[in-house]
C-alpha positions in Angstrom: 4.3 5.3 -12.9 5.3 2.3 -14.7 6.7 -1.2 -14.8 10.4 -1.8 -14.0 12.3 -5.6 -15.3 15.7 -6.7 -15.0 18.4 -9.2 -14.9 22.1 -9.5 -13.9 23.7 -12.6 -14.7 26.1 -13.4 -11.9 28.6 -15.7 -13.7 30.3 -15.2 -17.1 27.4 -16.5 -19.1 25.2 -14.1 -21.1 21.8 -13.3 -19.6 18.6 -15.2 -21.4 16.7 -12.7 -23.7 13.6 -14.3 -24.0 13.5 -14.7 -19.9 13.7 -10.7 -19.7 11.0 -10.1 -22.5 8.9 -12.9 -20.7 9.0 -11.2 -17.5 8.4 -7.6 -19.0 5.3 -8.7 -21.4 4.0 -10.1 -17.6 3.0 -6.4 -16.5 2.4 -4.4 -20.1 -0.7 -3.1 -18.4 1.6 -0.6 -16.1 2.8 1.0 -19.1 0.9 0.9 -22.1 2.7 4.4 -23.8 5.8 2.9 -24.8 8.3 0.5 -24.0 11.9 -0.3 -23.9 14.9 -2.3 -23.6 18.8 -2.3 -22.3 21.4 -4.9 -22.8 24.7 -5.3 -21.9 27.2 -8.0 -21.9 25.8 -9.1 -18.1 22.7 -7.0 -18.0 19.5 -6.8 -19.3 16.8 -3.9 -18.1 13.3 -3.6 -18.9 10.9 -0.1 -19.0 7.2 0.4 -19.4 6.0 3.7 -19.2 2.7 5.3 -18.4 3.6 8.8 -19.4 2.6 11.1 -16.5 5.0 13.9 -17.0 6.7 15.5 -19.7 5.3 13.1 -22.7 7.8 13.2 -24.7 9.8 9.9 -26.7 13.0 11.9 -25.4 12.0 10.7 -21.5 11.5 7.5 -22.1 13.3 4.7 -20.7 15.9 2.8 -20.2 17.2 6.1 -19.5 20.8 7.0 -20.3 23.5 9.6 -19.2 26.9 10.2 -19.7 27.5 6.3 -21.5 27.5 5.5 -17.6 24.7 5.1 -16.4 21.5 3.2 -16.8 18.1 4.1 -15.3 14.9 2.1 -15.4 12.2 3.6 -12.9 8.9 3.2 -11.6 7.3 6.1 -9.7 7.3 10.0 -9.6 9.4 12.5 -7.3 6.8 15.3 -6.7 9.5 17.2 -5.8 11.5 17.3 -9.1 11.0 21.1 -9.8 13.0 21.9 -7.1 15.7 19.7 -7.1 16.0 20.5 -10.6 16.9 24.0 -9.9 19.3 22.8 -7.1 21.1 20.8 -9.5 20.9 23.7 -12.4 22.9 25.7 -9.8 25.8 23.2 -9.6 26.2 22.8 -13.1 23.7 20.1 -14.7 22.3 20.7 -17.8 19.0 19.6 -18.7 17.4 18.0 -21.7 14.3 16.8 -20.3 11.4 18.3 -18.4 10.7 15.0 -16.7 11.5 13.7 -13.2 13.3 10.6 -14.6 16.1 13.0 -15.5 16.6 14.9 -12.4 16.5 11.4 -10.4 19.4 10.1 -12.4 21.5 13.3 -12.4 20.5 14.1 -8.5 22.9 10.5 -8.3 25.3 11.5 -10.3 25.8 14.2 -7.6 24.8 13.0 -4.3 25.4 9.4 -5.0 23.1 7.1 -2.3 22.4 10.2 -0.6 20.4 11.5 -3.4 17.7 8.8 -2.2 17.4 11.6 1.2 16.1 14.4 -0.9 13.2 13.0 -2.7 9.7 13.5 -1.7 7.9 10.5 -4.0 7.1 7.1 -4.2 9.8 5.0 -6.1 11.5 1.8 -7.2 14.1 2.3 -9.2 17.3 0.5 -10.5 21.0 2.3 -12.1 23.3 0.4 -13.8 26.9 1.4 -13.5 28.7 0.5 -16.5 31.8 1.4 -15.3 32.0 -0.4 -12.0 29.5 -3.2 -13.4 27.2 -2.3 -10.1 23.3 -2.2 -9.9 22.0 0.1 -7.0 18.2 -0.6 -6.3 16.4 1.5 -3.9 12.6 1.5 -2.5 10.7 4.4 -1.7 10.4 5.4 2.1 6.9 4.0 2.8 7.3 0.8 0.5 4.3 2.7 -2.1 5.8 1.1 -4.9 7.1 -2.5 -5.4 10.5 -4.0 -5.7 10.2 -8.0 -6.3 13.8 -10.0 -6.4 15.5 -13.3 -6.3 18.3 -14.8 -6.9 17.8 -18.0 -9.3 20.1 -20.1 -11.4 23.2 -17.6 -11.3 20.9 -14.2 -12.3 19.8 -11.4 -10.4 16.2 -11.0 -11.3 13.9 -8.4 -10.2 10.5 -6.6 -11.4 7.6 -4.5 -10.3 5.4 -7.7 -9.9 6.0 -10.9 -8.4 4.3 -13.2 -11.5 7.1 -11.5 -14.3 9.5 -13.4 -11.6 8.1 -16.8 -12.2 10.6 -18.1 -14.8 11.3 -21.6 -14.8 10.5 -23.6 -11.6 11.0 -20.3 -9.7 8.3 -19.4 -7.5 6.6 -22.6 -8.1 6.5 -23.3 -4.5 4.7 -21.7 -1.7 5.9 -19.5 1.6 3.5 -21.8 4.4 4.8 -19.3 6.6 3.4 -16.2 4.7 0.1 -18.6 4.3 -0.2 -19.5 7.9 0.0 -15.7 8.4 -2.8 -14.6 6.2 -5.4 -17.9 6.8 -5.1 -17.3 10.8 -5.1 -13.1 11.2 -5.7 -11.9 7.6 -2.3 -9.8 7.7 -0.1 -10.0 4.2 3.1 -8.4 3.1 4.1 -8.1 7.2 7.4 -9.7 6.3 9.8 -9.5 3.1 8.9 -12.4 1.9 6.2 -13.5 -0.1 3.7 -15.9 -0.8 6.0 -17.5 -3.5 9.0 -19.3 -1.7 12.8 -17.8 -2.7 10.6 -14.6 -4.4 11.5 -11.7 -1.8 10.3 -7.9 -1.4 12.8 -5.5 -1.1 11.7 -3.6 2.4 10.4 -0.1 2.6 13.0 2.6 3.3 15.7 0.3 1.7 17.9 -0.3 -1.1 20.2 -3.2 -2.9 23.0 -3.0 -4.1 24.9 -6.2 -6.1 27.8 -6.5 -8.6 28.7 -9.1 -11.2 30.4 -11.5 -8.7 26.9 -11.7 -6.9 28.1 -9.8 -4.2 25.1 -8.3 -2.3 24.5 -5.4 0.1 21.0 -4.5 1.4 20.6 -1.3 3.3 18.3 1.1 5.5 18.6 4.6 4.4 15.5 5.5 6.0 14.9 4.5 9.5 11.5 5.8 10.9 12.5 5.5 14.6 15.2 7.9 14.5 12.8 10.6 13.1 10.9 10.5 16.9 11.6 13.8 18.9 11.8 12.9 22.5 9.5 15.5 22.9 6.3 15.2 21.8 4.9 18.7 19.9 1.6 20.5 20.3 -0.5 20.8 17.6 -1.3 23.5 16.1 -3.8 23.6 13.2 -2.2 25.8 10.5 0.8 23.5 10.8 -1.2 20.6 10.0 -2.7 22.4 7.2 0.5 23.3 6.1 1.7 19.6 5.6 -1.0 18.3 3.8 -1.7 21.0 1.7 1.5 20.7 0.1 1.4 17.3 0.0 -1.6 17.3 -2.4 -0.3 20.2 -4.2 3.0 18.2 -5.5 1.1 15.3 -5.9 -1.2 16.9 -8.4 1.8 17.8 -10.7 1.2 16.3 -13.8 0.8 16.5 -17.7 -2.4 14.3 -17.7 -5.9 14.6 -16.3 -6.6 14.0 -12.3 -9.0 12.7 -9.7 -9.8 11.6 -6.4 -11.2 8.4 -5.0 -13.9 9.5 -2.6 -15.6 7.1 -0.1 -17.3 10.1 2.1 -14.7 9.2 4.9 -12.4 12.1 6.4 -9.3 11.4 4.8 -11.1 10.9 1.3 -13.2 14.6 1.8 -10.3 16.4 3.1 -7.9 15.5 0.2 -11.1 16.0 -2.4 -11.9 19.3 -0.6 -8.3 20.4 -0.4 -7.5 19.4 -4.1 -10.5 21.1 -5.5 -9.5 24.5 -4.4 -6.2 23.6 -6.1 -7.6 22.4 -9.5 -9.8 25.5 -9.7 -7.6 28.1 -9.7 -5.5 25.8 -13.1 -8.7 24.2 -14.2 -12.4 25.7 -15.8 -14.0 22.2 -15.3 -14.8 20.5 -11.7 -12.4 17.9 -10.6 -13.4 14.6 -10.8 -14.5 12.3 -6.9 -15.3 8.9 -8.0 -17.3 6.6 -5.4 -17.5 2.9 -4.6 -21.2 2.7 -3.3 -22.0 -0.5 -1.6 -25.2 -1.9 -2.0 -25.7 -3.1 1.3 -27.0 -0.3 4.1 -24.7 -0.6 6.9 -21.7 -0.1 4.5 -23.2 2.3 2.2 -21.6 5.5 2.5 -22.7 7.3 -0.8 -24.5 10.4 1.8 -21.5 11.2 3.0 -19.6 11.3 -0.3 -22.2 13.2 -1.6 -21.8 15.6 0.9 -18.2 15.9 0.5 -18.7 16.0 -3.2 -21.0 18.9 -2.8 -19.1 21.1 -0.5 -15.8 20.5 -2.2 -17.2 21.5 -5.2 -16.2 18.5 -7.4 -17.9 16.2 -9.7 -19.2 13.2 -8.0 -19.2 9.7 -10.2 -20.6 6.5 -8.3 -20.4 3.4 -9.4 -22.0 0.9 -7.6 -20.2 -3.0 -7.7 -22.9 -6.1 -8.0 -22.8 -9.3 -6.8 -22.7 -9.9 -10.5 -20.0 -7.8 -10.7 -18.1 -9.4 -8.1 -18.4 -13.2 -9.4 -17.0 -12.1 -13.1 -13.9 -10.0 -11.6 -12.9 -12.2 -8.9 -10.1 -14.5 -10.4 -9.0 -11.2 -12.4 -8.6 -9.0 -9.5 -6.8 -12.1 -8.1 -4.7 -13.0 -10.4 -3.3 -9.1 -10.5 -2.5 -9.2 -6.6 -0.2 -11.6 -7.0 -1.1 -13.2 -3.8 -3.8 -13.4 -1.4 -5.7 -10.3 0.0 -8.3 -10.4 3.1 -11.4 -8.2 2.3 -12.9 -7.8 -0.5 -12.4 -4.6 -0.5 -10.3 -4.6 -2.9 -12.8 -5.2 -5.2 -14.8 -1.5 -4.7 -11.1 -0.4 -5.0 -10.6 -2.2 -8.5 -14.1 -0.8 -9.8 -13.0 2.7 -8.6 -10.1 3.0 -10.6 -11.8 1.1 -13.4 -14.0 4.3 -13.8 -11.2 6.2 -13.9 -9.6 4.7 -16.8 -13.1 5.3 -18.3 -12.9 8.4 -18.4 -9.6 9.0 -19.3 -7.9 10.1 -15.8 -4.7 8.8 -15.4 -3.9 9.9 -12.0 -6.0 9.4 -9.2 -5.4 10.9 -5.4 -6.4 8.5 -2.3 -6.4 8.6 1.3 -4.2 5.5 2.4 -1.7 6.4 5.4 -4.3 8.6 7.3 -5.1 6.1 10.3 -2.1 4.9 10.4 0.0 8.5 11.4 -3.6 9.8 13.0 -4.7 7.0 15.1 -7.4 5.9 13.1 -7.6 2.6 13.9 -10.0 1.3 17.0 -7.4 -1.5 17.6 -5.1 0.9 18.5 -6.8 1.9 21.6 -4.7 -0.2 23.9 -1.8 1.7 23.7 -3.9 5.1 24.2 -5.4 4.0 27.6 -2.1 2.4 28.4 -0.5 5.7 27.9 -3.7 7.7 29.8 -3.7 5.7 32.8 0.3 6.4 33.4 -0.7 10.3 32.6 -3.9 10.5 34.2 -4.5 7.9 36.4 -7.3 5.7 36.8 -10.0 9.0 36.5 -8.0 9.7 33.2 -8.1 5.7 32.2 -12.3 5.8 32.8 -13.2 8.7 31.3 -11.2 7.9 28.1 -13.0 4.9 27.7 -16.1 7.3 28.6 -15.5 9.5 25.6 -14.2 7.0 23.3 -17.7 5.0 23.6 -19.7 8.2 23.0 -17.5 9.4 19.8 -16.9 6.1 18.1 -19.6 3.9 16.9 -17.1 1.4 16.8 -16.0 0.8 20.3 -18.2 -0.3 23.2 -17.7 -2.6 26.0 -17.5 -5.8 24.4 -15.0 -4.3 21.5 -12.7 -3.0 24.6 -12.5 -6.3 26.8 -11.4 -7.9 23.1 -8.7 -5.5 22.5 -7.3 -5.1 26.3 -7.4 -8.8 26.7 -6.3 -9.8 23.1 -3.9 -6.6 23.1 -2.5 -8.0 26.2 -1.9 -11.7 25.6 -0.7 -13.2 22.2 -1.0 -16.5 24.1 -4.9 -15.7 24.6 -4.7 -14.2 21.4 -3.3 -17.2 19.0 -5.0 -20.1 21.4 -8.5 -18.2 20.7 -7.3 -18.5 17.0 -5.9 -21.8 16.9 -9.3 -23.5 18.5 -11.9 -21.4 15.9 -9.7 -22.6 13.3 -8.5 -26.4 14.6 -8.6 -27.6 11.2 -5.4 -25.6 9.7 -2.8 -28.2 10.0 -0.4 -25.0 10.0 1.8 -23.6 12.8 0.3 -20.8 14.4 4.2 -19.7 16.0 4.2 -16.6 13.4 1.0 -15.3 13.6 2.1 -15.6 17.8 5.4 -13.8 16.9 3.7 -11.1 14.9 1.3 -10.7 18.0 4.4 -10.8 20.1 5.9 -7.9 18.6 2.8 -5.2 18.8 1.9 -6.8 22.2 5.6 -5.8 23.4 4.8 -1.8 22.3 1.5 -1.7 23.5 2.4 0.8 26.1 4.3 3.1 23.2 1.6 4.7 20.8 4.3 5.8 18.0 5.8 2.8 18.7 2.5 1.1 17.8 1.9 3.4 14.8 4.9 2.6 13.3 4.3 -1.5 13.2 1.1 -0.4 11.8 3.3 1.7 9.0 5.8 -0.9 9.1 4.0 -4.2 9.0 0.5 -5.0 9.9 -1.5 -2.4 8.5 0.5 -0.3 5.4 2.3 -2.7 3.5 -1.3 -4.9 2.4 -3.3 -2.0 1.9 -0.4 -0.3 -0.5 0.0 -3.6 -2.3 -3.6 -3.9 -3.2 -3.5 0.0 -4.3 -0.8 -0.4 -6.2 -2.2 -3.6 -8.8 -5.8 -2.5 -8.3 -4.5 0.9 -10.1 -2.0 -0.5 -12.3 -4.3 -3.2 -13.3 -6.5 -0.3 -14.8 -2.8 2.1 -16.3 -4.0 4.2 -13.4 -1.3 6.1 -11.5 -3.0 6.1 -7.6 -0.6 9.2 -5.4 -1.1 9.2 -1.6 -0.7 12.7 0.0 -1.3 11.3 3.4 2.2 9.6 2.8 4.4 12.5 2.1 7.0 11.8 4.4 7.0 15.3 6.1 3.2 15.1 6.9 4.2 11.3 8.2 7.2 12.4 10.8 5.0 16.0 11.3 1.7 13.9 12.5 3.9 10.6 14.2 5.2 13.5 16.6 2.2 15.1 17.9 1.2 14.3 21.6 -1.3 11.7 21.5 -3.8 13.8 22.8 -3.3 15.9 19.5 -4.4 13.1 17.8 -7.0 11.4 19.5 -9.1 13.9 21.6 -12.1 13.9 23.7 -12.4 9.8 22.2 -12.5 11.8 18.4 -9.6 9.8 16.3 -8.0 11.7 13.7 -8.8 14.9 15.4 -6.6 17.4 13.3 -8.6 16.3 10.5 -11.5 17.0 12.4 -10.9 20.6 14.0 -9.1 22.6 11.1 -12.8 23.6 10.1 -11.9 22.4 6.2 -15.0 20.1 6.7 -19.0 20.0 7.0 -19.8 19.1 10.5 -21.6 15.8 8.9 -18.7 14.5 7.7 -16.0 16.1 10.2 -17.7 14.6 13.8 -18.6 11.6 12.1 -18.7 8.5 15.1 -18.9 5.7 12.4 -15.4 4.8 10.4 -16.1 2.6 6.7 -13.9 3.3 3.7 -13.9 0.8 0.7 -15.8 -1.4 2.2 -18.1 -4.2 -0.1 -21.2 -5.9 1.1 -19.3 -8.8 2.3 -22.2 -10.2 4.2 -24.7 -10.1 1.1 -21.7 -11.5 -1.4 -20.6 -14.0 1.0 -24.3 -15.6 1.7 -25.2 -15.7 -1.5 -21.8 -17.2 -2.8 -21.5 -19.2 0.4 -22.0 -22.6 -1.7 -19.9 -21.7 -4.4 -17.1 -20.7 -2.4 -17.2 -24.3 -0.2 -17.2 -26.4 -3.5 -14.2 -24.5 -4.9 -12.0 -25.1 -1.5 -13.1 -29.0 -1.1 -11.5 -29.3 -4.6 -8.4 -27.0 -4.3 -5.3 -29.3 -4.0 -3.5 -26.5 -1.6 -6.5 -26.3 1.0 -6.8 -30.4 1.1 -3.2 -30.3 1.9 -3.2 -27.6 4.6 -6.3 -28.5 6.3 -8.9 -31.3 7.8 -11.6 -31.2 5.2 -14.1 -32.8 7.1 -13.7 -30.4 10.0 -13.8 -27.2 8.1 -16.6 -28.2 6.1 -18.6 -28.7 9.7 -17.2 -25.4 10.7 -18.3 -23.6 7.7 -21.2 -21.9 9.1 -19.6 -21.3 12.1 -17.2 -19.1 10.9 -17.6 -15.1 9.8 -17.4 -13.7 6.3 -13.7 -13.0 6.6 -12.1 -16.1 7.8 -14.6 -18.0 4.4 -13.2 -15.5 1.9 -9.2 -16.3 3.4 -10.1 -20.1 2.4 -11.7 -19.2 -0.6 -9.0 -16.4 -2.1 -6.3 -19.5 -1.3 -8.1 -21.9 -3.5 -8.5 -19.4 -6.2 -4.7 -17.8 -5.8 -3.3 -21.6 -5.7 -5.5 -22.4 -8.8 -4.0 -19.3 -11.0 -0.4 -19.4 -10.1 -0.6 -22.9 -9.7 2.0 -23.1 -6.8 2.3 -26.5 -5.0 
């Protein structure tokens, strides 16, 4: 994993040097092993590496081939071996053991195409010299970033939005994207951003533009056309299958590897499943390292320990103070790039801090588990919607029966918010709009974004893939993403593989939610102890909000009544006489605003 830069100068002016080493020195900590540079008459490309595979100065990049064409790339294709050996077979020759190499050369062969036969996470960019065209593409799942614009006749584009703050761009911020976050918490559920005219290149997509500024942006991967019409059974050893070779490709590397481990399912089946892997390479214990939270209700280290325990791995905690969290705040911050809603984040960031301690450059984690595996309590809607025109009413009770026995986190008041907040984006934004009357913002697209999940409510994949698509994935892999770059980390997601993603999305919803037990292939392929297998209560990452939040209550008031951004946006008198009033969440929102709006210093 690394740190991508670039510009293309659409006009017949040369590009500005010292704008493409300004945006490259912006992100030196996703690749501290080496850099390097391209330039071309109209072109400039940018590389940092963090050298995960094959180590040697000869894969380093901007990566050449052929005096055609131009690779700078930021990711890993876990399935390299083998498309190495397919391209062997049509004549390539090699000098490389890396990935970089086969990526370039599988595009040489298979053109756009090639983009179909990688199993990875990506964002990469090829300059062809010949036909003076840069083809961008985006992994399937949006793991890793892709930031452009289009500013003062260049192309720019990087791996973080603040290398694309040159001049006066990005100065100005996206009150749509704002009114988003402040009123539900969701970020990154569009393709913009936070910065106004800075846009995100969209999962599953690529860009392609030529020296007359000529732009093309297409799908290549489309998730709803990889939904059977029939739904499939499941059956355990398939499941097994999927996700055992979805860590085992993900754990191909040339440097030493953990796993984050919150005590959660996804987090003990990945650390369970990747210990039996590392054992049979490996004489010492692979490394789990856990965020514990020093409040009780959100303190999970039993359950890592457990998992820790049976899995046979070395279990590091660290534990994140209130201390902790004052000092790191504006860093953590100020490497998001824009605002994040929990934090969360911030057990994250110490997690992979620890890992950079000691030494481990790649670290496995669970994201994309709740997501293809019905996780999520909010999804529930859908599921009854889809039991009652199965079962009938009988079938519609006794789901709600077995959910409120096997889920700590649904009982009666939870299911009369989500069926009537599930069912009415108008009840929905109103209920929003009067707890927070003192946003002067339009609440229209947080009521459009409601709109759109309210309209699939009765369609569970449907529902799952908005989750993947834009309310749920996106944030969560944006915050994984600079929390582990932040720290030269390289942070794989086996849950993400994109066969274990279509394998899981087409299971009958019954396979996945069973008896009211979410994620119940996890559950019932016996890989687990029963503590942590048939646990009713769902956490993961999760900080002692409460305990930060009263004691910093104060401090975080002070900070917005003097923040230029929230003084514009709001009714200051009101929302300090509704300060008290409102929850943990909806305080930190304000607060990460002020902070974000103080660093970038956006107007």
């Amino acid at each position: 994993m690394c740190g991508i830069s670039g510009i293309l100068s659409i006009n017949d002016k040369p590009i500005n040097r010292e704008h493409l080493e300004k945006l490259h020195q912006a992100i030196e900590h996703r690749g501290p092993d080496s850099e390097g540079y391209y330039y071309d008459e109209h072109i400039g490309l940018a590389h940092r590496r963090l050298s995960i595979i094959d180590l040697r100065r000869e894969s380093d990049q901007p990566f050449n081939v052929d005096e055609r064409y131009v690779l700078i790339y930021n990711g890993e294709i876990y399935n390299y071996i083998e498309i190495k050996k397919e391209l062997i077979k049509l004549g390539h020759l090699f000098k490389t053991e890396s990935d970089t190499e086969v990526l370039l050369k599988a595009y040489i062969q298979w053109g756009e195409d090639c983009q179909e036969k990688f199993n990875g996470m990506w964002a990469f960019a090829i300059w062809d010299r010949e036909y003076k065209e840069l083809f961008c593409s985006r992994d399937r799942y949006g793991i890793k970033p892709f930031y452009w614009s289009i500013y003062s006749d260049c192309f720019y584009f990087g791996s973080e939005i603040k290398q694309l703050r040159i001049d006066k761009l990005g100065s100005k911020v996206n009150y749509e994207e704002l009114s988003i976050f402040l009123y539900s918490g969701c970020t990154n559920s569009t393709n913009n951003t936070f910065f106004k005219d800075i846009n995100s290149l969209e999962a599953g997509h690529s860009l392609k533009i030529n020296r007359k500024g000529e732009k093309y942006i297409k799908c290549w991967y489309d998730l709803n056309k990889k939904i059977n019409i029939d739904e499939n059974e499941f059956k355990p050893d398939e499941f097994l299958y999927h996700i055992n070779n979805a860590i085992r490709i993900r754990m191909r590397s040339d440097v030493s590897l953990g796993t984050a481990l919150s005590g959660g399912l996804d987090s003990s089946l990945i650390v369970t499943l990747a210990s039996n892997l590392y054992s049979r390479k490996n004489k010492d214990k692979l490394f789990g390292i856990h965020a514990k939270s020093t409040e009780e209700d959100t303190n999970e280290s039993y359950y890592a320990e457990i998992a820790a325990k049976h899995a046979g791995c070395s279990l590091i905690n660290v534990t994140p103070s209130y201390e902790y969290f004052k000092k790191i705040i504006n860093e953590i911050i100020f490497f998001q790039d824009e605002p994040f809603a929990s934090t969360s984040s911030i057990m994250q960031f110490n997690v992979m801090s620890k890992a950079r301690a000691l030494g481990l450059k790649v670290m496995l984690d669970g994201q994309g588990s709740d997501e293809i595996l019905l996780g999520y309590t909010r999804l529930i809607l859908p599921r009854l919607i889809t039991t009652y025109r199965k079962n009938g009413i009988l079938g519609f009770l006794n789901e709600i029966k077995n959910s409120n026995n096997n889920n700590n986190d649904i009982n009666y008041k939870s299911l009369i918010k989500y069926l009537i907040g599930g069912g009415s984006s108008k009840l929905r934004t109103s209920y929003l709009r009067n707890r927070l009357n003192f946003v002067n913002l339009s609440i229209d697209p947080t009521y459009n974004l409601y709109e759109e999940l309210k309209n699939q409510r009765g369609h569970i994949v449907n529902s799952q893939i908005i989750e993947l698509k834009k309310t749920s994935l996106p944030q969560i892999l944006r915050s994984e993403d600079r929390n582990s770059m932040a720290n030269s980390v390289e942070a794989r997601v086996p849950f993400l593989d994109y066969k274990l993603v279509e394998y899981c999305l087409n299971l009958k919803s019954d396979s996945k939610v069973k008896n009211g037990w979410t994620k119940y292939p996890i559950r019932s392929i016996n890989k687990l102890p029963s503590e942590i297998a048939w646990r009713k209560s769902k956490l993961g990452y999760d900080s002692p909000e409460k305990a930060w939040d009263k004691k910093f209550s104060r401090e975080m008031l002070s900070t917005i009544r003097n923040s230029p951004l929230i003084l514009e946006i709001t009714n200051i008198k009101e929302l300090e006489e509704k300060w008290n009033v409102l929850n943990s969440k909806e305080r930190w929102r304000l607060y990460n605003v002020a902070i974000w709006q103080k660093i970038f210093k956006v107007i």
